[in-house]
Backbone as CSV, one residue per row, in Angstrom:
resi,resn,N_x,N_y,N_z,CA_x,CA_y,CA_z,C_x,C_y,C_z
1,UNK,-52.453,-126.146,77.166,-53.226,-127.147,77.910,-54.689,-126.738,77.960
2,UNK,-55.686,-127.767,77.375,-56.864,-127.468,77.391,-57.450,-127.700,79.273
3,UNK,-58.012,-126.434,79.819,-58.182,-126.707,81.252,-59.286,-127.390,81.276
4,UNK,-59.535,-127.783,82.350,-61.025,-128.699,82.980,-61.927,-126.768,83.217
5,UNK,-63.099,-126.960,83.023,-64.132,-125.718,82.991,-65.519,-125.748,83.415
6,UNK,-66.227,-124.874,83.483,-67.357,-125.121,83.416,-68.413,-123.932,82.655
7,UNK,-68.820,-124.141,81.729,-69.525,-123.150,80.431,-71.014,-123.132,81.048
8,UNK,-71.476,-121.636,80.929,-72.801,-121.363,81.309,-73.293,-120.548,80.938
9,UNK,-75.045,-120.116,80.736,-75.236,-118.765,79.988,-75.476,-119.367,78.929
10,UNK,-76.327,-118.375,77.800,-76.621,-118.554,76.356,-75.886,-117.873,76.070
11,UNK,-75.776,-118.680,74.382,-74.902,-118.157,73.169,-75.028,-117.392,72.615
12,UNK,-73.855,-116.391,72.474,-74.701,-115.363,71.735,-74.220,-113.701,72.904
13,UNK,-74.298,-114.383,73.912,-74.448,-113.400,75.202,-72.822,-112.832,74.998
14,UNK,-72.595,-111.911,75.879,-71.173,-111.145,76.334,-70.355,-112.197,77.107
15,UNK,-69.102,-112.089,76.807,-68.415,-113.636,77.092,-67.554,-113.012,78.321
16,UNK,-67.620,-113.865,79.255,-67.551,-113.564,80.724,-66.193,-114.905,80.888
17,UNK,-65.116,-114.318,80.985,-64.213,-115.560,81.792,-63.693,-115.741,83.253
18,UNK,-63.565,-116.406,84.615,-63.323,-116.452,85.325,-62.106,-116.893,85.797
19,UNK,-61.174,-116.653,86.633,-59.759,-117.429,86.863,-60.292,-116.923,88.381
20,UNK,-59.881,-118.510,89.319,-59.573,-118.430,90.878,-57.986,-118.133,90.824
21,UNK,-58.182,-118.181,92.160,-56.784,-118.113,93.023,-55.872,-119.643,93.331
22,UNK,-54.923,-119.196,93.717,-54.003,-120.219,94.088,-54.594,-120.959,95.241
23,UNK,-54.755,-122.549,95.007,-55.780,-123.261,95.873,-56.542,-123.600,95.671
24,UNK,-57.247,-122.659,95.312,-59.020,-122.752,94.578,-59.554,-123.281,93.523
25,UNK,-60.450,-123.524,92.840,-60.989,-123.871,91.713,-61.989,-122.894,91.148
26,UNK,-62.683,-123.429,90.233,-63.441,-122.602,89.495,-64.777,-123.078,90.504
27,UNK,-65.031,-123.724,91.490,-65.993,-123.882,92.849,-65.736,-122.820,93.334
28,UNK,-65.129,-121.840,93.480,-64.989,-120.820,94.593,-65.636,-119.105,93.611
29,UNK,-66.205,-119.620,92.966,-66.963,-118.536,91.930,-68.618,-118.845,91.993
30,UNK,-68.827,-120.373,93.210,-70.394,-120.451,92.680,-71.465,-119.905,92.708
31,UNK,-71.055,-118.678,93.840,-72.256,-118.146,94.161,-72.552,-116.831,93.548
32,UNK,-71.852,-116.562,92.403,-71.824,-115.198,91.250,-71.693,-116.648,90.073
33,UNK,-71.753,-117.748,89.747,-72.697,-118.852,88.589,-74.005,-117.772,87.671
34,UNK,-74.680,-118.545,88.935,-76.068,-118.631,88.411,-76.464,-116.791,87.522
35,UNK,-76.625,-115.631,88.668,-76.504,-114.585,88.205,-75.543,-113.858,86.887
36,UNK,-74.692,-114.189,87.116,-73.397,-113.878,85.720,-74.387,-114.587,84.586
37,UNK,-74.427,-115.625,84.441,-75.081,-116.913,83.442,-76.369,-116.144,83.179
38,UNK,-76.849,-115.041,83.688,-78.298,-114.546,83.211,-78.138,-113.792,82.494
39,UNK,-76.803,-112.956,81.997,-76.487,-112.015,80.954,-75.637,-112.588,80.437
40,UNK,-74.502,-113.408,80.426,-73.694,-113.493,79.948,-73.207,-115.456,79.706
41,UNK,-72.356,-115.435,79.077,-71.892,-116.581,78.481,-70.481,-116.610,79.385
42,UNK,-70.382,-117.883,80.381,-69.612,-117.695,81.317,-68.789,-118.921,81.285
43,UNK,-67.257,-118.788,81.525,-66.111,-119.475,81.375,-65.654,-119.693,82.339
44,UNK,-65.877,-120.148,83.537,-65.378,-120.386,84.632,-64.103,-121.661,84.637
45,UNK,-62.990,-121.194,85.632,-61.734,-122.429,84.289,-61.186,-123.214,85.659
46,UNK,-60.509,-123.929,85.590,-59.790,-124.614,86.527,-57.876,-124.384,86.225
47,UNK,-57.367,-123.845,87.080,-55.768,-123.374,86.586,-55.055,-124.587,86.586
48,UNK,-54.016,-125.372,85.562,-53.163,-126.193,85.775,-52.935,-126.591,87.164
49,UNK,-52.734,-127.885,88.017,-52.222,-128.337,88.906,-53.315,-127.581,89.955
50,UNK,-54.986,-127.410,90.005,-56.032,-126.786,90.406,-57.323,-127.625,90.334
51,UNK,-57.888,-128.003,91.481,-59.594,-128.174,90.941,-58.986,-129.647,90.279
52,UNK,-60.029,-129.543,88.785,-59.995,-131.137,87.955,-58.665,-131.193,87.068
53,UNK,-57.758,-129.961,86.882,-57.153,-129.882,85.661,-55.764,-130.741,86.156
54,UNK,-55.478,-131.187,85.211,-54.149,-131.804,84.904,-52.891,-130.842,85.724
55,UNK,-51.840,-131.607,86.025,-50.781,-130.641,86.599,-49.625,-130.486,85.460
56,UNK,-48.829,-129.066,85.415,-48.295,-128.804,84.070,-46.331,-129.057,84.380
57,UNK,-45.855,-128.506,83.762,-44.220,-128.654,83.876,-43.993,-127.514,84.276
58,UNK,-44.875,-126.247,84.255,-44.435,-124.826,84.540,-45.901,-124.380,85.037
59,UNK,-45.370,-123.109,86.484,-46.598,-122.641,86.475,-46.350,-120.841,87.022
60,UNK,-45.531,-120.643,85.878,-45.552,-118.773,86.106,-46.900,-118.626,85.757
61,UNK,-46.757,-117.128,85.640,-48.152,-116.389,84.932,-48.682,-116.826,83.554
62,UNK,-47.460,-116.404,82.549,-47.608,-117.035,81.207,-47.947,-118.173,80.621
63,UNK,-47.281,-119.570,82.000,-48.054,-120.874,81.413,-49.634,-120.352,81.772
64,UNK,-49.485,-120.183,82.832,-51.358,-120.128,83.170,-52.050,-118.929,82.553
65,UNK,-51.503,-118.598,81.865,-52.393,-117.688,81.253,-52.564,-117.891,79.610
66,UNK,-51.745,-118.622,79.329,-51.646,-119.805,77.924,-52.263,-120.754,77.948
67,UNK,-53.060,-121.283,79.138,-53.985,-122.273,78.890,-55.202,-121.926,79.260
68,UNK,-55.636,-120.944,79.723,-56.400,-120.025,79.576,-56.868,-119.750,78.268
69,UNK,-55.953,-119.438,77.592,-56.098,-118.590,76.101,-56.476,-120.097,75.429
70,UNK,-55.877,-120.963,75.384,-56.419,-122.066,74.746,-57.895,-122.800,74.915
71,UNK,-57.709,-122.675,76.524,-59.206,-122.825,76.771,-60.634,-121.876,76.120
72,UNK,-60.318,-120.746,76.460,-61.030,-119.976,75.953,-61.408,-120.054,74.426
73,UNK,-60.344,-120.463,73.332,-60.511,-120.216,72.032,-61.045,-121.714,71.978
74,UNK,-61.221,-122.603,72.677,-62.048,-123.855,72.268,-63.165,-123.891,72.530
75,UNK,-63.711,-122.405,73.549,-65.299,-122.226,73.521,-65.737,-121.270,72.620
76,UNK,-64.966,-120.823,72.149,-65.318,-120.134,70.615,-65.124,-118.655,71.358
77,UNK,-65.268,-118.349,72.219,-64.948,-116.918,72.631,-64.065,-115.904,71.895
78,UNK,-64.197,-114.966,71.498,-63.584,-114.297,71.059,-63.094,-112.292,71.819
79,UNK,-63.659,-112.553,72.443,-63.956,-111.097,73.309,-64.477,-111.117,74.475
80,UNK,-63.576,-111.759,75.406,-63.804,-111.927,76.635,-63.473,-110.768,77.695
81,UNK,-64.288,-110.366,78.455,-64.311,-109.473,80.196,-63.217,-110.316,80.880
82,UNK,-62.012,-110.362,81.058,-61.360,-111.321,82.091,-62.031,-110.793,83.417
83,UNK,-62.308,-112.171,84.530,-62.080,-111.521,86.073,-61.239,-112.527,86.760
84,UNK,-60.213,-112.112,87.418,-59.413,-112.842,87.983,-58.880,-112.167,89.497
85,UNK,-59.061,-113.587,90.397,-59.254,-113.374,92.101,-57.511,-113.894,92.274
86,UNK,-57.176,-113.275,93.105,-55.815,-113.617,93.911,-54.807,-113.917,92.384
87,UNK,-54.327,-115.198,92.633,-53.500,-115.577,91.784,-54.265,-115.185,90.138
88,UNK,-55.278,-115.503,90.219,-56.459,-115.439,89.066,-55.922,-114.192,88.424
89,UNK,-56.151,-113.433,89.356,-55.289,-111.191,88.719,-53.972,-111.152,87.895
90,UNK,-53.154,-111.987,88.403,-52.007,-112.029,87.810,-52.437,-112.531,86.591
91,UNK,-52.920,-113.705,86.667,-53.034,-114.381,85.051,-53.946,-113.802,84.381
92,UNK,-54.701,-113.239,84.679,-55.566,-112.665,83.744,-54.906,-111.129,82.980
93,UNK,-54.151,-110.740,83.710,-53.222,-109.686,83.169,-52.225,-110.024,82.457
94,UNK,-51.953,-111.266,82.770,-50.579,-111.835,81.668,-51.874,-112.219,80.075
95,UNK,-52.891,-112.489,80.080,-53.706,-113.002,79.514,-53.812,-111.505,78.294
96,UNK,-54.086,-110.507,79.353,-54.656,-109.285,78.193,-53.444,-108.896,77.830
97,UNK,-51.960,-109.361,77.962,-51.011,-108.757,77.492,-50.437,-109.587,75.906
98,UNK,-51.045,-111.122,76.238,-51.036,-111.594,75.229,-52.002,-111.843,74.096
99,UNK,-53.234,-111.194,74.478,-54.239,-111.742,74.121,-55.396,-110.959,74.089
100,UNK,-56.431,-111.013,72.838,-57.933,-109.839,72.790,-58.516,-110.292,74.000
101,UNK,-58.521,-109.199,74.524,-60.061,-109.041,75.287,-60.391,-107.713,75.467
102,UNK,-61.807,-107.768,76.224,-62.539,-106.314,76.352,-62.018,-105.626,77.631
103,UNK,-61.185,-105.968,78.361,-61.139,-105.558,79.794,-60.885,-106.704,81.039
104,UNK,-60.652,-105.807,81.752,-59.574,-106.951,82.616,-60.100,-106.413,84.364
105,UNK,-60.782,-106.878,85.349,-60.845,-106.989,86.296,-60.364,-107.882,87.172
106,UNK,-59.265,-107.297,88.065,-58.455,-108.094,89.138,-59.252,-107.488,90.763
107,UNK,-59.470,-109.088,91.841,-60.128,-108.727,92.586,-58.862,-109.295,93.809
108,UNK,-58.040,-107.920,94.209,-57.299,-108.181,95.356,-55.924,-108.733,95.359
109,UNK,-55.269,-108.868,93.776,-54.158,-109.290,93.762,-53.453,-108.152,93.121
110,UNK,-51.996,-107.684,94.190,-51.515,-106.706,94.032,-50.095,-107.048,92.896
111,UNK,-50.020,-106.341,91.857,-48.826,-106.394,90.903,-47.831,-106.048,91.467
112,UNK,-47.409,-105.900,92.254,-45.780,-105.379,92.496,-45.998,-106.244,93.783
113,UNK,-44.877,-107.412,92.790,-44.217,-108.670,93.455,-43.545,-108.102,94.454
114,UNK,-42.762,-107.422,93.851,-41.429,-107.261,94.967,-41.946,-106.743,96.124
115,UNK,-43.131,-106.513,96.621,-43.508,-106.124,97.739,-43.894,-107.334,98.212
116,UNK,-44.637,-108.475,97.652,-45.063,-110.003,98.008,-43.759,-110.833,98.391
117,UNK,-42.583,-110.201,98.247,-41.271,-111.342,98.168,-41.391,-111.310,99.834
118,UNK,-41.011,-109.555,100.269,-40.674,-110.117,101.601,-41.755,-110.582,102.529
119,UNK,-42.939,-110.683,102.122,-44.105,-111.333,103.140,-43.609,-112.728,103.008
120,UNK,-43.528,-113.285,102.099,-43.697,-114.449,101.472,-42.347,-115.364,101.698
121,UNK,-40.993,-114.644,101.636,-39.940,-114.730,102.426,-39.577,-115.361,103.717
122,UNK,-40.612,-114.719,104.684,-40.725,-114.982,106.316,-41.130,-116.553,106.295
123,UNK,-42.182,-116.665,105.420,-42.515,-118.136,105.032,-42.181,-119.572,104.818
124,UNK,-40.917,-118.927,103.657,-40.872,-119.768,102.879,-39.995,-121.080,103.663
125,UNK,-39.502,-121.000,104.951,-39.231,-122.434,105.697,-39.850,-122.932,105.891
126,UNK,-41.214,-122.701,105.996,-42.267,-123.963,106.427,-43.061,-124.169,104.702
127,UNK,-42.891,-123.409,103.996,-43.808,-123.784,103.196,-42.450,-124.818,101.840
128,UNK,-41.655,-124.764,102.407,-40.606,-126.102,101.854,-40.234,-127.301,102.644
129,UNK,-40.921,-126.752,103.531,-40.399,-128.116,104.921,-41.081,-129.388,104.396
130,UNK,-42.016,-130.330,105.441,-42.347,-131.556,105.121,-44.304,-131.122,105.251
131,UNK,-45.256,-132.020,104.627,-46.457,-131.512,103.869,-47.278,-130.780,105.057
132,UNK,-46.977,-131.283,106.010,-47.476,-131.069,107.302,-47.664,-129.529,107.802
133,UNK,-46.507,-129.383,107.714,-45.567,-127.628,107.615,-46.257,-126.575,106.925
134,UNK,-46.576,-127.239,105.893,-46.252,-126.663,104.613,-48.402,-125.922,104.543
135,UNK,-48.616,-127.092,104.659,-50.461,-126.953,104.771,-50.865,-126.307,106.145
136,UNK,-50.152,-126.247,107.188,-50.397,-125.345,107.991,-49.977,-123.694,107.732
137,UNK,-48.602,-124.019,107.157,-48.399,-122.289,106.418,-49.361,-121.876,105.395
138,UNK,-49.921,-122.554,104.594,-51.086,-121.992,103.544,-52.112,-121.634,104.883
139,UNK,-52.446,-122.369,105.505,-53.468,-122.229,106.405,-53.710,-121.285,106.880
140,UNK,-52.451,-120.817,107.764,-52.163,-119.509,108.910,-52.344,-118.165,107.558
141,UNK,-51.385,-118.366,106.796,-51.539,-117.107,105.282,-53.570,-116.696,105.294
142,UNK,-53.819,-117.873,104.744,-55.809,-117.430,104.112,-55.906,-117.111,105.450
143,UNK,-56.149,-117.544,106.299,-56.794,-117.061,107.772,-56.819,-115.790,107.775
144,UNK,-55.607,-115.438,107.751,-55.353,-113.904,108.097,-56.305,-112.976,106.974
145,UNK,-56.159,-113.507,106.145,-56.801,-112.825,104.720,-57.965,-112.826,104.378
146,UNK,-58.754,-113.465,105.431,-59.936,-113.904,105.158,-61.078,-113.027,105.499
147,UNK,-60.350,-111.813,106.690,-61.664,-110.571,106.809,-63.097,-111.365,107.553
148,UNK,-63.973,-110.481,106.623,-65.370,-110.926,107.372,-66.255,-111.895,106.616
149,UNK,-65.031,-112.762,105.952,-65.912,-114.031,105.440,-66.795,-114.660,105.930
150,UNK,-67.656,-114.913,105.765,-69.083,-115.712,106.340,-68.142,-117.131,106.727
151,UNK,-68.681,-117.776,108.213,-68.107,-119.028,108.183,-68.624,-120.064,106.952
152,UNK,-69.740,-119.865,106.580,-70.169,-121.298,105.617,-69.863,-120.951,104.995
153,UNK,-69.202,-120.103,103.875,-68.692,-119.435,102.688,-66.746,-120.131,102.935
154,UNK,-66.161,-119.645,103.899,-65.205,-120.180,104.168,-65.021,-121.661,104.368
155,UNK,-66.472,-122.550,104.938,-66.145,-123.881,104.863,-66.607,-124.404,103.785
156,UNK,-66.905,-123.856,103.083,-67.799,-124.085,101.490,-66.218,-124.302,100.404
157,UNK,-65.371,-122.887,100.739,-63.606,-123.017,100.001,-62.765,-123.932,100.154
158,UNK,-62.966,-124.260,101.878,-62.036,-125.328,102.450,-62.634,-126.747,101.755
159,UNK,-63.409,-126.758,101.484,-63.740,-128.080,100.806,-63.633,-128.272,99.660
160,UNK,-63.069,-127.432,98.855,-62.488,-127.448,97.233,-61.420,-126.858,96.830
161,UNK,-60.919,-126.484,98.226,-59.106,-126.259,98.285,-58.429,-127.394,98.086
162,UNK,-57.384,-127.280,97.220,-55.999,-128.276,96.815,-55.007,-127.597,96.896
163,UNK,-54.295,-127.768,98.269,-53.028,-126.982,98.550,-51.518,-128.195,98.186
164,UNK,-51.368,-128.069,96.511,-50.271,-128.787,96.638,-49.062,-128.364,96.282
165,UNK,-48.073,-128.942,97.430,-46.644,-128.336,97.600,-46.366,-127.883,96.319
166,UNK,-46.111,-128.902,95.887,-45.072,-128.591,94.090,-45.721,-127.016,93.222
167,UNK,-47.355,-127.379,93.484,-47.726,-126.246,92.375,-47.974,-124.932,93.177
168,UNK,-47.749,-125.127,94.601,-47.637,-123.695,94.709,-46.324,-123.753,95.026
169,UNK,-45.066,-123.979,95.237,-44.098,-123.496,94.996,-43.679,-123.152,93.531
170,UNK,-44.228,-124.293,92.637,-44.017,-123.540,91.260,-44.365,-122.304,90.927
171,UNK,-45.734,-121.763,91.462,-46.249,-120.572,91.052,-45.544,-119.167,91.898
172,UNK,-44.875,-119.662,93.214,-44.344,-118.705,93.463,-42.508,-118.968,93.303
173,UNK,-42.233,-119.727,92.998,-40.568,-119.714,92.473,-40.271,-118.467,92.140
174,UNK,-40.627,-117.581,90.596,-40.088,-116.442,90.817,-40.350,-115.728,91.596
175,UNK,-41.303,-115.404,92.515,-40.955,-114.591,93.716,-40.021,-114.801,94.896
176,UNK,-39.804,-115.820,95.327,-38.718,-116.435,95.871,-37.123,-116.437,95.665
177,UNK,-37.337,-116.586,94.219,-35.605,-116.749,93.548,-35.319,-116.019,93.385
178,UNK,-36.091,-114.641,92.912,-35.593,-113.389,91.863,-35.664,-112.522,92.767
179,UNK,-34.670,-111.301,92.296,-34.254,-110.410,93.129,-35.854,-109.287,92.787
180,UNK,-35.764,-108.474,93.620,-36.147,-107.211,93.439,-36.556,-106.495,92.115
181,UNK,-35.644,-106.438,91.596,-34.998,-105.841,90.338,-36.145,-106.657,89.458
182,UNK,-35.382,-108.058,89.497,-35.925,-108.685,88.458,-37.105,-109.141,88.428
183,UNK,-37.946,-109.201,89.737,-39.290,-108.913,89.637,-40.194,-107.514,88.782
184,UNK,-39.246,-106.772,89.261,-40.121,-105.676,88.589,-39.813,-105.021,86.981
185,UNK,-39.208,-106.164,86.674,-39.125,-106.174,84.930,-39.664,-107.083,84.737
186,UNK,-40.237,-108.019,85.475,-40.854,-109.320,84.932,-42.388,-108.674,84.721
187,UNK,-43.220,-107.806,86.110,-44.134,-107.042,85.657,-44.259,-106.237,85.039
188,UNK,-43.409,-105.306,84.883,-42.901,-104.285,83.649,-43.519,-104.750,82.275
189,UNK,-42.595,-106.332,82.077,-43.018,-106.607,81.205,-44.712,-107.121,80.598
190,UNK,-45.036,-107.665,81.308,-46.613,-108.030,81.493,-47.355,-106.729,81.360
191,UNK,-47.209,-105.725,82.515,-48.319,-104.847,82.936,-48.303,-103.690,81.957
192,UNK,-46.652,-103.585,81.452,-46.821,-102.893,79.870,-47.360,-102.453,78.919
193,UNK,-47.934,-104.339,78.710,-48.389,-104.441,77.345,-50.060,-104.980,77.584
194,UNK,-50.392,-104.183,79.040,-51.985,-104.772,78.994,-52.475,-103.026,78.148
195,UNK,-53.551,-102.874,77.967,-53.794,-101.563,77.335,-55.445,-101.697,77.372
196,UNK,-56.150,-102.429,77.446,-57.602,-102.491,77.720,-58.064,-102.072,79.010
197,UNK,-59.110,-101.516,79.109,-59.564,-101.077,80.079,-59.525,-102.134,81.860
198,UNK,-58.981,-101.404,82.750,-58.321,-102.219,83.908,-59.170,-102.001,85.412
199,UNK,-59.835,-103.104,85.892,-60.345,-102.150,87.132,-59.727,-103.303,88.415
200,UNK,-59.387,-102.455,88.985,-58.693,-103.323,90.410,-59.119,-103.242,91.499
201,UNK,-59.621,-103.671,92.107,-60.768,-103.528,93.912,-59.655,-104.556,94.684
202,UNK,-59.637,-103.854,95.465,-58.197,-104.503,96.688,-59.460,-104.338,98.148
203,UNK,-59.921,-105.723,98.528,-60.156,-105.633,100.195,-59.220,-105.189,100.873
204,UNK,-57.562,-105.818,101.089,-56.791,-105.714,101.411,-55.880,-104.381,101.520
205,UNK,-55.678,-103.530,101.993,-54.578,-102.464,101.345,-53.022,-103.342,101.024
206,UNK,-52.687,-102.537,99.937,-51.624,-103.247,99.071,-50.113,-102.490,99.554
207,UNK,-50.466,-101.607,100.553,-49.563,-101.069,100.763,-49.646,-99.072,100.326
208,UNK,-48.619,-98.161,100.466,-48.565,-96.527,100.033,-48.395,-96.708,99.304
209,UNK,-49.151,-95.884,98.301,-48.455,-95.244,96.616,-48.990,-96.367,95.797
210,UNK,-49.176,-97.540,95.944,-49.326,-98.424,95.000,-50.520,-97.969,94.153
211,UNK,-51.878,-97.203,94.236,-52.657,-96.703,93.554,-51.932,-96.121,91.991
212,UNK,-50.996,-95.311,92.472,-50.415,-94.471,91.706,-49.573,-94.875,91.095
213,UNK,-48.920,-96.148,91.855,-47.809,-97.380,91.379,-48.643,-97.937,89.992
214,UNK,-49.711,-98.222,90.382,-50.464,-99.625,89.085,-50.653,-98.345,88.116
215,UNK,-50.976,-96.992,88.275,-51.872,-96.639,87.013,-50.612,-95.776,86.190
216,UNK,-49.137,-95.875,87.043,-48.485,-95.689,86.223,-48.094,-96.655,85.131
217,UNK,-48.026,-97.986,85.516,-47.565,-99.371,84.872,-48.784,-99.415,83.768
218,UNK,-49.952,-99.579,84.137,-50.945,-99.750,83.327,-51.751,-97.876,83.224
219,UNK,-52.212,-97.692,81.990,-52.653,-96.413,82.348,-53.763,-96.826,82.187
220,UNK,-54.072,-97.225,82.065,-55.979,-97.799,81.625,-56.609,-98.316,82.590
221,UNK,-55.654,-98.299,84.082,-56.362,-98.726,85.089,-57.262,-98.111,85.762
222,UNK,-58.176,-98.538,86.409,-58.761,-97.536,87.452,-58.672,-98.806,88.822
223,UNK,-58.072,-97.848,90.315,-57.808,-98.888,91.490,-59.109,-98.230,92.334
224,UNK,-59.593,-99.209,93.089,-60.341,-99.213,94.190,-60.287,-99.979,95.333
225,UNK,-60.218,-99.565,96.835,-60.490,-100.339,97.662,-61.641,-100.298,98.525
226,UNK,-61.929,-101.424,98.714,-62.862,-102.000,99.650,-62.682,-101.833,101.431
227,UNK,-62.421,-101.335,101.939,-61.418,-101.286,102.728,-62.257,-102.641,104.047
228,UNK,-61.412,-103.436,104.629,-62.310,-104.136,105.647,-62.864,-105.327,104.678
229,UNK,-62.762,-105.573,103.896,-63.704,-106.583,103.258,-62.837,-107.951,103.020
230,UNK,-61.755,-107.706,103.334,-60.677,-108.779,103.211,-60.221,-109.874,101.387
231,UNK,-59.668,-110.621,101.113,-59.182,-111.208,100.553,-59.968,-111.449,99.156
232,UNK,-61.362,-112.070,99.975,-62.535,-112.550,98.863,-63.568,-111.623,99.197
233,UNK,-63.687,-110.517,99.108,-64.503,-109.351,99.422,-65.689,-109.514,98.279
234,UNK,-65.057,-110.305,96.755,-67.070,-110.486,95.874,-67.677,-112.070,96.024
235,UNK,-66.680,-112.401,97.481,-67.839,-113.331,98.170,-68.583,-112.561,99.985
236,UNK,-67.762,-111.713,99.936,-68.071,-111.370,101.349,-69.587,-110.113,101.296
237,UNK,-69.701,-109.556,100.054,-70.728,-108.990,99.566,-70.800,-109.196,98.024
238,UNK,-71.709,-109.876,97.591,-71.534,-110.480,95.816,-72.025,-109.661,95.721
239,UNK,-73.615,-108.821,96.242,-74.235,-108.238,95.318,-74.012,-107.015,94.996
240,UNK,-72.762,-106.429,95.878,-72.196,-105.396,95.719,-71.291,-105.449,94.595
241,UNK,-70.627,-106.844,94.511,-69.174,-107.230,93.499,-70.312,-106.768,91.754
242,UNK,-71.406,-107.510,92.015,-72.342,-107.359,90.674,-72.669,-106.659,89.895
243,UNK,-72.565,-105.454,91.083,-73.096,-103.883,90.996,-72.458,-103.443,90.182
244,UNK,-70.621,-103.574,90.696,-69.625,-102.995,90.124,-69.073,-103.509,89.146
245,UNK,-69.423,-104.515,89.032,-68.666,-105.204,87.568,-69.338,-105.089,86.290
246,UNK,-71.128,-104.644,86.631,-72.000,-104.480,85.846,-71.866,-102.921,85.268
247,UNK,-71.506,-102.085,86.414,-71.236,-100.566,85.884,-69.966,-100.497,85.424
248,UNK,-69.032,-101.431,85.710,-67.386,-101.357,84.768,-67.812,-101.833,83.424
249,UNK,-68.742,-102.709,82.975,-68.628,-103.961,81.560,-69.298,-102.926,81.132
250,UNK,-70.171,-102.258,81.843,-71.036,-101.214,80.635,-70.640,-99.803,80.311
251,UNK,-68.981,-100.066,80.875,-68.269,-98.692,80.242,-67.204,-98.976,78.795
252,UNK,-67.493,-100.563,79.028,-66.599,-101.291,77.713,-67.451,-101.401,76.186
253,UNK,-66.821,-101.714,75.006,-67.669,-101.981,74.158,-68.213,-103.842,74.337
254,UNK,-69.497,-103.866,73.942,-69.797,-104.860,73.590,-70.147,-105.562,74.776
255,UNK,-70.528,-105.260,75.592,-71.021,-105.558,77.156,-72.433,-105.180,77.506
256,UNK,-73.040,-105.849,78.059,-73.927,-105.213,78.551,-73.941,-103.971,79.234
257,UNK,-75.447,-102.883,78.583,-75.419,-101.585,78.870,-74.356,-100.435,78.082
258,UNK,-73.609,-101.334,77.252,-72.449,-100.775,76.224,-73.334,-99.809,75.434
């Protein structure tokens, strides 16, 4: 599926792709636009059943990270930086497992599902109930997650949030249905076969051991937390997020400062 996008930056530049989170659109990246677009050639995307894009028949990791890949190869990109927020992390890791790129930055989304089942678990009666239910449980979830978001930054999201039932239960079905087990062969399988350079910044703590958890799965990772900065921590300080993404791309080839 070719996604709805938005292309920025000259040609020619280091190719920069963006994936939001579940909810969000490629609006919830605007205020790292303009700056990114001054070095780089920037792909900001809209996920299936998200923002402008069309809604799909499937929405694991792999669909969304397959239309991604399609998107991307219709802007001619060939060697893309993935960065991917919340849901965005997941797909962008299913992305480098299928797919060239230079490196892979996830901002706050933790790989080991099976720790997301039982949060997500406690939930899942209201977020199947009737729409009412269901948009107040997304609601109460970001709240909590939201840290020291600026209020106009937060009412800036709420106004290009699309919380719809079907596609976020699609996206979390396998966490819901699948056991334990079979979550963690489903990342197994994904986090496997990423091998490009990996950097992970968690506002959130993800829980003990998980540092040591990801860089066993991926060895190419490097984890960091933010601690206090909550959910969207490279909106809660961008120019800090800039800092660091600028000293990660220029440890890659073909990046600025490379």
């Amino acid at each position: 599926m070719l996604l709805a996008h938005e292309l920025l930056g000259s040609a020619g530049a280091p190719e920069l792709v963006l994936v939001h989170g579940i909810t969000d659109s490629h609006e919830m990246w605007r205020p790292l636009l303009a700056p990114l677009a001054e070095t780089h050639r920037v792909l900001a995307v809209d996920l299936r059943g998200h923002g402008a894009s069309p809604d799909g028949d499937a929405y694991d990791p792999l669909s969304y990270a397959a239309d991604v890949v399609e998107t991307v190869r219709s802007a001619e990109f060939t060697d893309p930086l993935l960065v991917g927020h919340s849901l965005g992390g997941v797909v962008v890791s299913a992305y480098a497992a299928i797919a060239p790129c230079r490196g892979v930055v996830n901002i706050d989304q933790p790989l080991r599902l099976a720790g997301f089942k039982d949060g997500l678990a406690q939930l899942e009666p209201m977020l199947r109930a009737d729409d009412a239910t269901f948009q107040a449980a997304i609601t109460m979830m970001f709240t909590a997650m939201n840290g020291p978001l600026p209020a106009a930054e937060q009412a800036r999201l709420d106004a290009h949030q699309r919380a719809d039932q079907r596609v976020v239960l699609g996206t979390w079905a396998s966490v819901l249905e699948s056991t334990a087990e079979e979550l963690d062969a489903q990342v197994q399988a994904i986090g496997g076969a990423v091998t490009v350079p990996y950097l992970a910044i968690h506002g959130l703590d993800p829980g003990p051991g998980y540092a040591e958890w990801l860089t066993a799965l991926i060895p190419s990772a490097t984890y960091e937390e933010w601690p206090d900065h909550g959910h969207y921590l490279h909106l809660v300080h961008p120019a800090r997020f800039l800092s660091r993404l600028a000293a990660f791309e220029a440890t890659l080839s073909g990046g600025p400062g490379a």
